[in-house]
N, C-alpha and C positions, 0 to 999 in steps of 0.2 A: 120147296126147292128154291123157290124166286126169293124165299124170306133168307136162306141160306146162304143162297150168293152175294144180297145186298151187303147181309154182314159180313162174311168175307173180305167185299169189296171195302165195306168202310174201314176193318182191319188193317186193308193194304194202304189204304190213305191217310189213315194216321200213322202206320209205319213209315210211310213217304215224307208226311207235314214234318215227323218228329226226327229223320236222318235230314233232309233239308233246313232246319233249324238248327239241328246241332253244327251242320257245316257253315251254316250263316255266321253264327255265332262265333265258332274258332274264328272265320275271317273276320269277323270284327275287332275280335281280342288281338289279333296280330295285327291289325292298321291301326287301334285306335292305341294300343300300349305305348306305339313309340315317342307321339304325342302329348301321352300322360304322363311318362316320363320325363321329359323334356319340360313340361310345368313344375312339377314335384323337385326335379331337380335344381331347379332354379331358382327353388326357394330353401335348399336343403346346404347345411354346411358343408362348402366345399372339399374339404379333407374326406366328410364320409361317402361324399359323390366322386372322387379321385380313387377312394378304396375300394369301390363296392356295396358301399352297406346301403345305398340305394336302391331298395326294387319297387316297392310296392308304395311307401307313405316317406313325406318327407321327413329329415333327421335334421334335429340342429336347424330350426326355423330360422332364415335371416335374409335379409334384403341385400346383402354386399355385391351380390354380383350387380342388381341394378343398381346401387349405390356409383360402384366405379364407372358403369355405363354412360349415368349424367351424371358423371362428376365434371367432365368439362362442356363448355358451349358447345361445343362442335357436334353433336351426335342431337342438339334440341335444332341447331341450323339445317341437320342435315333431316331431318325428320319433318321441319318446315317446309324446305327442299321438295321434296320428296312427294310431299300434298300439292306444292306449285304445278311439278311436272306432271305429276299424275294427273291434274283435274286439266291443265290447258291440254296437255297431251291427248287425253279420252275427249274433249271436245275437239280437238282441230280429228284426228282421227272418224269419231261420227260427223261431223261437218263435211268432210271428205268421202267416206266409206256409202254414209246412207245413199246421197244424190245419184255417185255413181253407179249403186246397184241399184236403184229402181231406173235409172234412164236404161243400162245395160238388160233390164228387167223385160223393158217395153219391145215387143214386136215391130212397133212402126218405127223404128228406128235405124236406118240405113245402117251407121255402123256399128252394129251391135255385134257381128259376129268376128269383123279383124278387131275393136279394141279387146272385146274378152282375148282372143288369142295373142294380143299382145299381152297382156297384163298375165296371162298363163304361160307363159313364154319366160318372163322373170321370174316364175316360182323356180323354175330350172337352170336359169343362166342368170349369174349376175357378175357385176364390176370386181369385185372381193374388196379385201377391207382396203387396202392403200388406196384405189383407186376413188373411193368413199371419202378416206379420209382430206385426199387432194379438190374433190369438191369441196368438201364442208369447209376446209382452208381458205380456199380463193374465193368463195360467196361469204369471207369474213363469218362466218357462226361458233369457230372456236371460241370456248369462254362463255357461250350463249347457251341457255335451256333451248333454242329452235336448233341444237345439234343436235341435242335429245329427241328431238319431236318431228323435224319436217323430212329427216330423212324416210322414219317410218309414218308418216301421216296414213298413207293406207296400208292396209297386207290385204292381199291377195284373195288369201282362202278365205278370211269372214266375209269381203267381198263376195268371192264367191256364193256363199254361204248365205249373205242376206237377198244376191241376186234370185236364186232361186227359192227364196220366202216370199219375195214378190211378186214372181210369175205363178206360184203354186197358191194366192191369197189376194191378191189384188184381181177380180175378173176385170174380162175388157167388158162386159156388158158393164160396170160399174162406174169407169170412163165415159163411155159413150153417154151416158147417162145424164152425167155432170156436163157436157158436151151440150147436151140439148138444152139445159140449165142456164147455156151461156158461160161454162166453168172453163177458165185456160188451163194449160199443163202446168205452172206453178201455182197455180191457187189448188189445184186436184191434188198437186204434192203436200202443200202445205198445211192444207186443211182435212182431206180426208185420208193420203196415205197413210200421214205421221201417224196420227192416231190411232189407228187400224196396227201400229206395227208398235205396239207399248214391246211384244217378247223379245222379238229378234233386236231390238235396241238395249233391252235390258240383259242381252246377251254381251251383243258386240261392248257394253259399257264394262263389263265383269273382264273379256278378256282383254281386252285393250288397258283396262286398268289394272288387273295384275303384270299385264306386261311392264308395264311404267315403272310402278311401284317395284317388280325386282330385278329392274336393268340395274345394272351396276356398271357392264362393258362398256357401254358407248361413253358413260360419264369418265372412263378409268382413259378412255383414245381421246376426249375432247373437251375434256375441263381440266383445268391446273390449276384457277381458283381452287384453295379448300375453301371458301365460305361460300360457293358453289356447289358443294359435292352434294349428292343427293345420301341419302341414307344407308343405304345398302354400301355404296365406295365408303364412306365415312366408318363403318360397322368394320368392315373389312381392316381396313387402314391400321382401327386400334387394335384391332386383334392380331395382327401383323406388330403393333408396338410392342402390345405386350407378352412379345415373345423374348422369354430368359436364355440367354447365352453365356456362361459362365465356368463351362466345362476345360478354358485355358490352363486353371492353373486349379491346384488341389483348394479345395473348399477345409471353413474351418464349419464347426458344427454349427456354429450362427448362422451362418452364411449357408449350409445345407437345409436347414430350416426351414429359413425366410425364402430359398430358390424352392422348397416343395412346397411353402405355403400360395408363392406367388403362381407356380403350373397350378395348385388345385383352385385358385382363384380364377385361373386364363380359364379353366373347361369351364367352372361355372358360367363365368360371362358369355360364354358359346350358346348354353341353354336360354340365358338372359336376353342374347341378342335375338334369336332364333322367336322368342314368344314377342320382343318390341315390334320386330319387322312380320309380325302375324297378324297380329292385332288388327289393321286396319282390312286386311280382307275376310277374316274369321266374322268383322263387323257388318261387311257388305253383304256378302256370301247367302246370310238368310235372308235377305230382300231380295235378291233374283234368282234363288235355289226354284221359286216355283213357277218361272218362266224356261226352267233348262229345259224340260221334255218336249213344248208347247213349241218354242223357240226354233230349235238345233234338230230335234225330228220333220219337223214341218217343214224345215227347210234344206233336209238333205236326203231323208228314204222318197219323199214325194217325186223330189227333181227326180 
């Protein structure tokens, strides 16, 4: 009877592993398809990515869409761009973000409880844009990558977020400790927080820098250098150029040609742009893919 049931039971649990794998599985097919398509396309001749006959493998191997991409300086400036903002950006951001969440961290902290409520106070209520833009004007930062960067030097909720990785992973028995040591509150920070917080760092580094990396808006309200533009407004920009208007007056058969060859051109370069501006997080992505759990659980089911 017991030997009955166990098999039974294992019956129902390989029926369970093998309908939970089949569902796993569709959902992977349908995330990871649109992806592979977006590769494959991008190296496949544009006419047969205009018609259709793209699904599965690429057709007509060719490089033209990244061809036209750098064909000019502008998209390698703005790509250079792009790693400027992103790396001072993700350091002035943790330069700001960490200190205040471990001071907001600490109990003995007299104002620990109105700055959080101030700073949660802005998740809900702010300036809006003109009023932004009329600071960033009159502190002269127009035309400046610090228009890019010092407005959002902190956000709030990774704040949040790394505040309570400190209070749920830094004990005060640990402090006190250091205390007895002869350890001050900046040497405690400096020397034994930091390193104790490699996750939540390699957290806040990942969002902070994909934020950088695909702002485009604030570049689009406060830069008007183009040898400024960061990557993503620059991507933008030529894809906006190379749009065909020609529908004024009747087309000869030349000219209807060269207008379908140039739209199945414009979609390929879409696929083109979409894999340049992936690349550098597709690149990060696996160096702190195995700090997410560690990181961002620890520091929000615990709180």
């Amino acid at each position: 009877m017991e030997r009955a049931t166990h098999l039974k039971r294992a019956r129902q649990d390989v029926i369970y592993d093998t309908v939970i794998f089949i569902i796993l599985t569709i959902i992977l097919l349908i995330v990871a398809y649109p992806l592979y398509f977006v590769i494959i396309s991008s190296f496949s001749d544009p006419v047969a990515v205009a018609g259709g006959k793209v699904v599965f493998v690429p057709i007509g191997f060719t490089l033209d869409g990244y061809k036209e991409v750098f064909k000019t300086q502008t998209v390698v400036n703005g790509f250079l761009n792009s790693l400027l903002y992103t790396a001072v950006g993700v350091a002035v951001n943790l330069g700001v973000t960490i200190p205040t969440a471990y001071a907001l961290s600490r109990k003995d902290f007299v104002l620990n409880r109105p700055i959080t409520l101030f700073y949660i106070f802005t998740m809900f209520f702010g300036g809006g844009m003109m009023p932004t833009y009329l600071i960033v004007r009159d502190t002269h930062l127009l035309n400046t990558m610090w228009a890019l960067i010092l407005p959002g030097a902190l956000g709030v909720y990774n704040m949040i977020v790394a505040r309570t990785f400190f209070t749920t992973n830094i004990p005060v028995e640990l402090m006190e400790a250091a205390k007895l040591d002869g350890c001050g509150n900046t040497r405690f920070f400096l020397y034994i927080v930091l390193p104790l917080s490699g996750a939540i760092t390699a957290i806040l580094f990942l969002y902070y820098g994909v934020g950088h990396w695909n702002s485009y808006f604030s570049a689009l309200l406060y830069i008007t250098d183009r040898k400024k533009f960061p990557l993503q407004l620059e991507l933008r920009n030529i894809l906006l150029q190379n749009s065909v208007n020609m529908s004024s007056r009747v087309l000869t058969e030349a000219e209807l040609k060269e207008k379908e060859r140039l739209e199945a051109l414009k979609e390929m370069m879409k696929y083109s742009l979409i894999i340049i501006s992936s690349i550098p997080v597709l690149v990060i992505y696996p160096f702190v893919q195995k700090h997410f759990v560690k990181g961002v659980m620890i520091g929000s089911v615990k709180g």
